[in-house]
PyMOL Python script that loads the backbone (N, CA, C, O; Angstrom):
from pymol import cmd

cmd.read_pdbstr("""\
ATOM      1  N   UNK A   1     150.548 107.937  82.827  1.00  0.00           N
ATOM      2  CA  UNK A   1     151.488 106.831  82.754  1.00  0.00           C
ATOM      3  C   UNK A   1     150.952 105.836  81.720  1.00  0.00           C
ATOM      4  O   UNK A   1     149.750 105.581  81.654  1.00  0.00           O
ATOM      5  N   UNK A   2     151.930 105.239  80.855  1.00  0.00           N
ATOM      6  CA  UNK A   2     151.121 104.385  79.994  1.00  0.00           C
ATOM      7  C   UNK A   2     151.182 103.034  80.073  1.00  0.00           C
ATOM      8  O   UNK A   2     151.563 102.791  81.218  1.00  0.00           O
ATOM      9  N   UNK A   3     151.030 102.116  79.535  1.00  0.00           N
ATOM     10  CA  UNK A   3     150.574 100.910  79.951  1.00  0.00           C
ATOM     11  C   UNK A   3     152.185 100.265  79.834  1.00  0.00           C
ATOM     12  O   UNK A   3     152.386  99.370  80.654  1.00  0.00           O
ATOM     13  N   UNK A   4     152.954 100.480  79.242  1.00  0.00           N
ATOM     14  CA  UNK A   4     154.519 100.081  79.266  1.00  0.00           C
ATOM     15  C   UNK A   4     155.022 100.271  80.949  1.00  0.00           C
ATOM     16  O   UNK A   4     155.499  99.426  81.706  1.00  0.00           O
ATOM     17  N   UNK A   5     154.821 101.198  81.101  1.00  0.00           N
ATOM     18  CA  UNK A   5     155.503 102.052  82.318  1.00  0.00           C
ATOM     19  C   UNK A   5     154.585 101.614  83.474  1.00  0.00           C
ATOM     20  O   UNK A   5     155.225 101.168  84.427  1.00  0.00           O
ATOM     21  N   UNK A   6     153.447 101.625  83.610  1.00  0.00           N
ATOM     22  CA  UNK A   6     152.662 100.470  84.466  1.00  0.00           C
ATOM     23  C   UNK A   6     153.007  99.201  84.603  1.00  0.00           C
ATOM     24  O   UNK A   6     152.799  98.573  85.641  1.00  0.00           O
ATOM     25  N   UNK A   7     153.479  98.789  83.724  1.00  0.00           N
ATOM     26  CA  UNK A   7     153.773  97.007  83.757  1.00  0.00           C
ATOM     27  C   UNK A   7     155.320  97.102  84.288  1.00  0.00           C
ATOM     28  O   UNK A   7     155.665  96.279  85.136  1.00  0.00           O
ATOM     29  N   UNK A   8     155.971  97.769  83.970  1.00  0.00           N
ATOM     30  CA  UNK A   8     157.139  97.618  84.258  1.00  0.00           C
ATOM     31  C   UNK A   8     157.355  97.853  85.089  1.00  0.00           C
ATOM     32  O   UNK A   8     158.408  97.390  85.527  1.00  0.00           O
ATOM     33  N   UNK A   9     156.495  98.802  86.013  1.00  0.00           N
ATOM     34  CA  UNK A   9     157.094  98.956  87.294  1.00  0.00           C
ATOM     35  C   UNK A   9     156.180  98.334  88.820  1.00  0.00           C
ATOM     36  O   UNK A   9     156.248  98.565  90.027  1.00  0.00           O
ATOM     37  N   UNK A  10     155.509  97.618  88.097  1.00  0.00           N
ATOM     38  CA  UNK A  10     154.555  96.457  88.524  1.00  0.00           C
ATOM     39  C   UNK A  10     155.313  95.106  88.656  1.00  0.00           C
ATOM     40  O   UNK A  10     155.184  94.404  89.659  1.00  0.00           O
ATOM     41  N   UNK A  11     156.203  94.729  87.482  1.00  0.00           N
ATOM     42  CA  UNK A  11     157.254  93.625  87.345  1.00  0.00           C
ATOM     43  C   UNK A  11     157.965  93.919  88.568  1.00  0.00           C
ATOM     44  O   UNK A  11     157.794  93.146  89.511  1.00  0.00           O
ATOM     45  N   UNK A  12     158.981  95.225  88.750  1.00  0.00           N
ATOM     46  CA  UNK A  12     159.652  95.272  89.710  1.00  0.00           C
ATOM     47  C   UNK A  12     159.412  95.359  90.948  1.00  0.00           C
ATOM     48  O   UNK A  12     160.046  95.156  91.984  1.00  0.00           O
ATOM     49  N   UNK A  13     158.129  95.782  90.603  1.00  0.00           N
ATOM     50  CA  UNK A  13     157.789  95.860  92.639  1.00  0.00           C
ATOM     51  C   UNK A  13     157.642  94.697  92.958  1.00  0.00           C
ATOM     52  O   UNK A  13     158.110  94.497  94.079  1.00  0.00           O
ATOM     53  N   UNK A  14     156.855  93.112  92.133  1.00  0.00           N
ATOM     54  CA  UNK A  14     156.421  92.077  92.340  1.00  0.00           C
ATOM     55  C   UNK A  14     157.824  91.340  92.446  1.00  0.00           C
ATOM     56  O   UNK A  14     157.860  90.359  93.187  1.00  0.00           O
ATOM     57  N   UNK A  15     158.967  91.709  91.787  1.00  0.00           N
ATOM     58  CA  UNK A  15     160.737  91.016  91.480  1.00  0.00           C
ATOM     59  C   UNK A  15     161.060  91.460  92.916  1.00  0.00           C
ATOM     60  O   UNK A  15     161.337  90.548  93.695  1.00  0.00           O
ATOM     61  N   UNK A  16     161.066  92.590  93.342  1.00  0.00           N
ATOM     62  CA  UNK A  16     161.495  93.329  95.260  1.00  0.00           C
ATOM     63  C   UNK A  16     160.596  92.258  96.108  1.00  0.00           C
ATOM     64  O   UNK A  16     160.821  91.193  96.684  1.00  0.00           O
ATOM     65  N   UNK A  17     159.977  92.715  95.986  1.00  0.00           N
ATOM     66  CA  UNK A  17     158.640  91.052  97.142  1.00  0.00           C
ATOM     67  C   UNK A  17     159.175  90.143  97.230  1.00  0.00           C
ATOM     68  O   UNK A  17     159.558  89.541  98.233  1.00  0.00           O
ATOM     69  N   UNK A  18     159.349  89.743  95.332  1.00  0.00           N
ATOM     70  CA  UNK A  18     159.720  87.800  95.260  1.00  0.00           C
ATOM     71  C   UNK A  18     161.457  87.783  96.180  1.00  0.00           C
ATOM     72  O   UNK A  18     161.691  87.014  97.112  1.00  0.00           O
ATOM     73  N   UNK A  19     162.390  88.725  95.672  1.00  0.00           N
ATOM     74  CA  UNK A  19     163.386  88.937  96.281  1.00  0.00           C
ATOM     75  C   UNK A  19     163.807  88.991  97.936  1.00  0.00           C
ATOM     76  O   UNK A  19     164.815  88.496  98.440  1.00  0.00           O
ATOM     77  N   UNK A  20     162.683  89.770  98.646  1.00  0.00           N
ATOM     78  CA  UNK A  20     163.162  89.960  99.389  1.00  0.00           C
ATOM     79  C   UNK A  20     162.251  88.254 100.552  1.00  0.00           C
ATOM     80  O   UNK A  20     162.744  87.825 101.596  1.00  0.00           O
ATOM     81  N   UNK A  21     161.152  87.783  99.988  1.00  0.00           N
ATOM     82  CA  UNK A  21     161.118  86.377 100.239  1.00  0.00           C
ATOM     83  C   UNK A  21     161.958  85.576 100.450  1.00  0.00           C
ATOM     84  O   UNK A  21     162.191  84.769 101.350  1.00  0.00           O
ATOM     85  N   UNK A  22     162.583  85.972  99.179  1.00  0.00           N
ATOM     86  CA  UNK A  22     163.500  84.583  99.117  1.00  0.00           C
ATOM     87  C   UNK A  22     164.723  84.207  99.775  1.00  0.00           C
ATOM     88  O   UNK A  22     165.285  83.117  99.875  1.00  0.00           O
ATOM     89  N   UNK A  23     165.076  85.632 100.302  1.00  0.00           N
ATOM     90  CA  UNK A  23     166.168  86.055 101.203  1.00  0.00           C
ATOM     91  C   UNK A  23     165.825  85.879 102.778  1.00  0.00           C
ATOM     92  O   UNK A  23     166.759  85.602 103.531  1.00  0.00           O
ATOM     93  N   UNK A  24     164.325  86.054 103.378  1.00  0.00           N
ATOM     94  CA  UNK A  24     163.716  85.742 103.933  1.00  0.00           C
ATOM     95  C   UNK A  24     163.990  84.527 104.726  1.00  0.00           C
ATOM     96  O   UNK A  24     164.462  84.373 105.852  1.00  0.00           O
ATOM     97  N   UNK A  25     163.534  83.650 103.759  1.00  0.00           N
ATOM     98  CA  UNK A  25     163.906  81.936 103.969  1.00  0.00           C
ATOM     99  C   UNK A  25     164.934  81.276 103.711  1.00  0.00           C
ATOM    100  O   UNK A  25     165.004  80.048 103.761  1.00  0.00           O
ATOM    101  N   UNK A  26     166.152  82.315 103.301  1.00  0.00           N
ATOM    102  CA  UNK A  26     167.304  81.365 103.243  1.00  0.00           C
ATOM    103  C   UNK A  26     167.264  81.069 101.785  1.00  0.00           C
ATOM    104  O   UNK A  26     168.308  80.488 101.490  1.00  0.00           O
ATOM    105  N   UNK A  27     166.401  81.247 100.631  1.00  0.00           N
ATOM    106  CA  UNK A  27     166.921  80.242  99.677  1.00  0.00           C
ATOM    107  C   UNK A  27     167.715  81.207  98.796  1.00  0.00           C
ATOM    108  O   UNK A  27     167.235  82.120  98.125  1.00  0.00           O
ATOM    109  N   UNK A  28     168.844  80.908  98.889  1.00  0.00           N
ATOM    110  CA  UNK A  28     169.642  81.568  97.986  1.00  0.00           C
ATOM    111  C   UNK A  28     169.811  81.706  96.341  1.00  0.00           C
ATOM    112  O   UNK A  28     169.883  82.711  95.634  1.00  0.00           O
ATOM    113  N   UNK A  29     169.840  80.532  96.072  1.00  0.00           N
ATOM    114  CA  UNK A  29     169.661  80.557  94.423  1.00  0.00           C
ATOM    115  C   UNK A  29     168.329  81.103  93.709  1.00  0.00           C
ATOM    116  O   UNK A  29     168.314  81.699  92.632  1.00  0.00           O
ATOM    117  N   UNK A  30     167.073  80.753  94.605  1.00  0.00           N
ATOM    118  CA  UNK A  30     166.002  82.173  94.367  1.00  0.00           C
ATOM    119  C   UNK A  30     166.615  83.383  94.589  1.00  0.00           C
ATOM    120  O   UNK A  30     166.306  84.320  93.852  1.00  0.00           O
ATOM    121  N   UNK A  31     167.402  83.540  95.439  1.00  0.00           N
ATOM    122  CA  UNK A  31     167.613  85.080  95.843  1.00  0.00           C
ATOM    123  C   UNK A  31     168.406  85.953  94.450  1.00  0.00           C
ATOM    124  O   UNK A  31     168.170  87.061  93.968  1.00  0.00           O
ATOM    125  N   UNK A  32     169.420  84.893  94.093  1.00  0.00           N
ATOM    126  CA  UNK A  32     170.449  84.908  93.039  1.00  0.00           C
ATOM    127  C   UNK A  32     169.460  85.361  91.698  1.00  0.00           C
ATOM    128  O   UNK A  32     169.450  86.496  91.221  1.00  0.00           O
ATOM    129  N   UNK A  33     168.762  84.385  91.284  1.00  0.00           N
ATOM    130  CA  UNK A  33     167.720  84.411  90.258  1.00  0.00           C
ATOM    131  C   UNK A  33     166.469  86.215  90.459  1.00  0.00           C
ATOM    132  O   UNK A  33     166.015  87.034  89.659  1.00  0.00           O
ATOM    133  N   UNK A  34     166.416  86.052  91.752  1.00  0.00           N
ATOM    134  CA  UNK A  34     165.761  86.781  91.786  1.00  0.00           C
ATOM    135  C   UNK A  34     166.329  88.526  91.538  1.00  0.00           C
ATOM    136  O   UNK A  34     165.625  89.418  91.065  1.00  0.00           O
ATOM    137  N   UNK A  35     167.637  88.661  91.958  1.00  0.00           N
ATOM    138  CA  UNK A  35     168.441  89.906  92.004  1.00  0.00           C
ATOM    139  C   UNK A  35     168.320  89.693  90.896  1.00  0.00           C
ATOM    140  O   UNK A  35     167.176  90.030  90.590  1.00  0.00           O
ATOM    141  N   UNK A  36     168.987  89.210  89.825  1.00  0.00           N
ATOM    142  CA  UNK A  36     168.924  88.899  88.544  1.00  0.00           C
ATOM    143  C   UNK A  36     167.874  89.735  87.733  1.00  0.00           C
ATOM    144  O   UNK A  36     167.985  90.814  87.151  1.00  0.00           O
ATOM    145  N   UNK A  37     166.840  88.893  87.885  1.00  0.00           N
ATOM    146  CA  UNK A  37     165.735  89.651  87.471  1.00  0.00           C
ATOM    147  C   UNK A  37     165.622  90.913  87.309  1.00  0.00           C
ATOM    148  O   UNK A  37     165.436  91.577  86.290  1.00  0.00           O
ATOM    149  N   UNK A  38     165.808  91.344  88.923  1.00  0.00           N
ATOM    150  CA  UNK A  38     165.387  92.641  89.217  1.00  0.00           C
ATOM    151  C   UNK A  38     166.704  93.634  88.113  1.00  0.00           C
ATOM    152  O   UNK A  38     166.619  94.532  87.275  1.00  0.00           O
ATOM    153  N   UNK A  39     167.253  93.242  88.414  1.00  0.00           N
ATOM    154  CA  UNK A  39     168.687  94.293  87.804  1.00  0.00           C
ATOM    155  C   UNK A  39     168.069  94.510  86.168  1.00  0.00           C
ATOM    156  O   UNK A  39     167.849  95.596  85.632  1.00  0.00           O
ATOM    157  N   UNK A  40     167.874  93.193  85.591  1.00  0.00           N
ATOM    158  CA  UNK A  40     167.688  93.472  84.231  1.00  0.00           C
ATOM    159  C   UNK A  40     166.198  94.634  83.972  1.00  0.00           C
ATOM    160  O   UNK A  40     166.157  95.520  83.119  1.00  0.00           O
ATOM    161  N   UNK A  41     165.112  94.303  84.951  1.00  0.00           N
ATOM    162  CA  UNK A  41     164.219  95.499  85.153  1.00  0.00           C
ATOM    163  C   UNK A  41     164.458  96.896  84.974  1.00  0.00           C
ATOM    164  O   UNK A  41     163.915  97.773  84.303  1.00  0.00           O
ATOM    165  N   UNK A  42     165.919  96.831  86.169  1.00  0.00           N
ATOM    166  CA  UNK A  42     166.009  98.351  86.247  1.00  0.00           C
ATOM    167  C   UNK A  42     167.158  98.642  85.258  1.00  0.00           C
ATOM    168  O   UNK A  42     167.730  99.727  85.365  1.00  0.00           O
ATOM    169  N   UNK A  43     167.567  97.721  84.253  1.00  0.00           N
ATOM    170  CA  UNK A  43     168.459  98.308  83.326  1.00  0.00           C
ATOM    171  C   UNK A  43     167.198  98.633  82.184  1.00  0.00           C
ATOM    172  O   UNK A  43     167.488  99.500  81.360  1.00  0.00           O
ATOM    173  N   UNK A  44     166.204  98.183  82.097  1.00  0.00           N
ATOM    174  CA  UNK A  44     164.999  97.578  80.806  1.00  0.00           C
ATOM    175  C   UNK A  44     164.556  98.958  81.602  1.00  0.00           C
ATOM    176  O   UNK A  44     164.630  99.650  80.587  1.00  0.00           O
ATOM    177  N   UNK A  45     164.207  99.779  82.485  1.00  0.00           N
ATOM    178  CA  UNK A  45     164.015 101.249  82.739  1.00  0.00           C
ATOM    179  C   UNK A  45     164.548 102.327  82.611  1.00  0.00           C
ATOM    180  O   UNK A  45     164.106 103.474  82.538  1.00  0.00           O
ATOM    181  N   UNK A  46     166.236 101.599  82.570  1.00  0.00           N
ATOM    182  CA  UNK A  46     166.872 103.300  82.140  1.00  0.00           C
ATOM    183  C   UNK A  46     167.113 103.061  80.987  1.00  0.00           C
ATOM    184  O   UNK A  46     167.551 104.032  80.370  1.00  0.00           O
ATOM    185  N   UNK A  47     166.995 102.066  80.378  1.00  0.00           N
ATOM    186  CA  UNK A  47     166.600 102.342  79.206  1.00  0.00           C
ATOM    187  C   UNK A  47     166.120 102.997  78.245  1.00  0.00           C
ATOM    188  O   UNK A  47     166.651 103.429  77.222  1.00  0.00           O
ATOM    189  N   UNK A  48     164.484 103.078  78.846  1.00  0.00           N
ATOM    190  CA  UNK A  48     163.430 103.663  78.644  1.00  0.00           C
ATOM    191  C   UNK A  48     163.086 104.957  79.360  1.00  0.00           C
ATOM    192  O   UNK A  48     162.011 105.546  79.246  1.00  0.00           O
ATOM    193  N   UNK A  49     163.963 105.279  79.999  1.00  0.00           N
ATOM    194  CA  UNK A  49     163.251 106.506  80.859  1.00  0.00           C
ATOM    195  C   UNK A  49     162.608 106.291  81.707  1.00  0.00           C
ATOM    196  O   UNK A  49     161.659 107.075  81.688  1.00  0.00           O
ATOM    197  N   UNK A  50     162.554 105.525  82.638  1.00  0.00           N
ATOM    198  CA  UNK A  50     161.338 104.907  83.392  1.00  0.00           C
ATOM    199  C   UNK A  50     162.208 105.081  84.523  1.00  0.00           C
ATOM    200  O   UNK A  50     163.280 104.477  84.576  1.00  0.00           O
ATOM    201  N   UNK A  51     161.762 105.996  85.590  1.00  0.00           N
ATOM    202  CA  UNK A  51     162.076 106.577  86.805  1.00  0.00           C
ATOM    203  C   UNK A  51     161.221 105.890  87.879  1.00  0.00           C
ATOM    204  O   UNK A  51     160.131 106.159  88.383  1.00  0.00           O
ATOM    205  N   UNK A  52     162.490 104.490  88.115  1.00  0.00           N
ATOM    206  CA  UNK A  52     162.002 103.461  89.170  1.00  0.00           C
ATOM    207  C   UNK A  52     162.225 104.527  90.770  1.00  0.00           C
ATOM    208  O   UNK A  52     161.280 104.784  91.514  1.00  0.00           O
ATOM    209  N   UNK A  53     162.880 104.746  90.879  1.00  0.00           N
ATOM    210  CA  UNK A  53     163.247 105.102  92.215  1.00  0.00           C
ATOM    211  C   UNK A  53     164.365 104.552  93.210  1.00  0.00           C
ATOM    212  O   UNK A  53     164.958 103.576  92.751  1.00  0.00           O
ATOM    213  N   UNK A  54     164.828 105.018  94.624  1.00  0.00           N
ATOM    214  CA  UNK A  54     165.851 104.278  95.033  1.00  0.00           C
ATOM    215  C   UNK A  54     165.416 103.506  95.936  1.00  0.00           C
ATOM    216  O   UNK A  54     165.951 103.446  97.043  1.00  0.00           O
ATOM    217  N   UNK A  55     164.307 102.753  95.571  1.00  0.00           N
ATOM    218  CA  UNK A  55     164.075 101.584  96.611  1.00  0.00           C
ATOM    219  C   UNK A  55     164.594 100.102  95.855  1.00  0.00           C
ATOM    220  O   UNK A  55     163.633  99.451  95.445  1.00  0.00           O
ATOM    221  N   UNK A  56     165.350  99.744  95.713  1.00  0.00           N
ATOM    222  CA  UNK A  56     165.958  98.965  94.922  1.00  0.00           C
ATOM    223  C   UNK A  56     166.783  98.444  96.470  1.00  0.00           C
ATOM    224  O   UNK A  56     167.502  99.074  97.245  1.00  0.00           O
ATOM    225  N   UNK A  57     166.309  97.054  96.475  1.00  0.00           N
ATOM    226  CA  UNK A  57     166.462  96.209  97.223  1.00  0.00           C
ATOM    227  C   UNK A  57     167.982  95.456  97.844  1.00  0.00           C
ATOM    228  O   UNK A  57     167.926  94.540  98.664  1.00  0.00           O
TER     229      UNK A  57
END
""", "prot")
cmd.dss("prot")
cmd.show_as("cartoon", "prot")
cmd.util.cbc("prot")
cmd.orient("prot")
């Protein structure tokens, strides 16, 4: 795996955490921001070929 494909799927696991926190406690506009994030991740992977998986939050 190379160091692209490490980071990136390091971003998303850390974007699923921050996400599912934020949903956690109620705060929604983190939650908003945070889906956000995550989506552009897993578009910035199929992009690239980068076989996140179906744990997508």
């Amino acid at each position: 795996m190379d160091a692209f494909t490490a980071g990136l799927l390091q971003r998303i696991r850390a974007t699923e955490s921050d996400l599912t926190m934020a949903r956690e406690t109620g705060d929604d506009f983190l939650a908003e921001v945070e889906q956000a994030e995550l989506d552009d991740l897993h578009r910035l992977a199929a992009e690239h070929g980068v076989e996140v998986g179906a744990s997508r939050v």
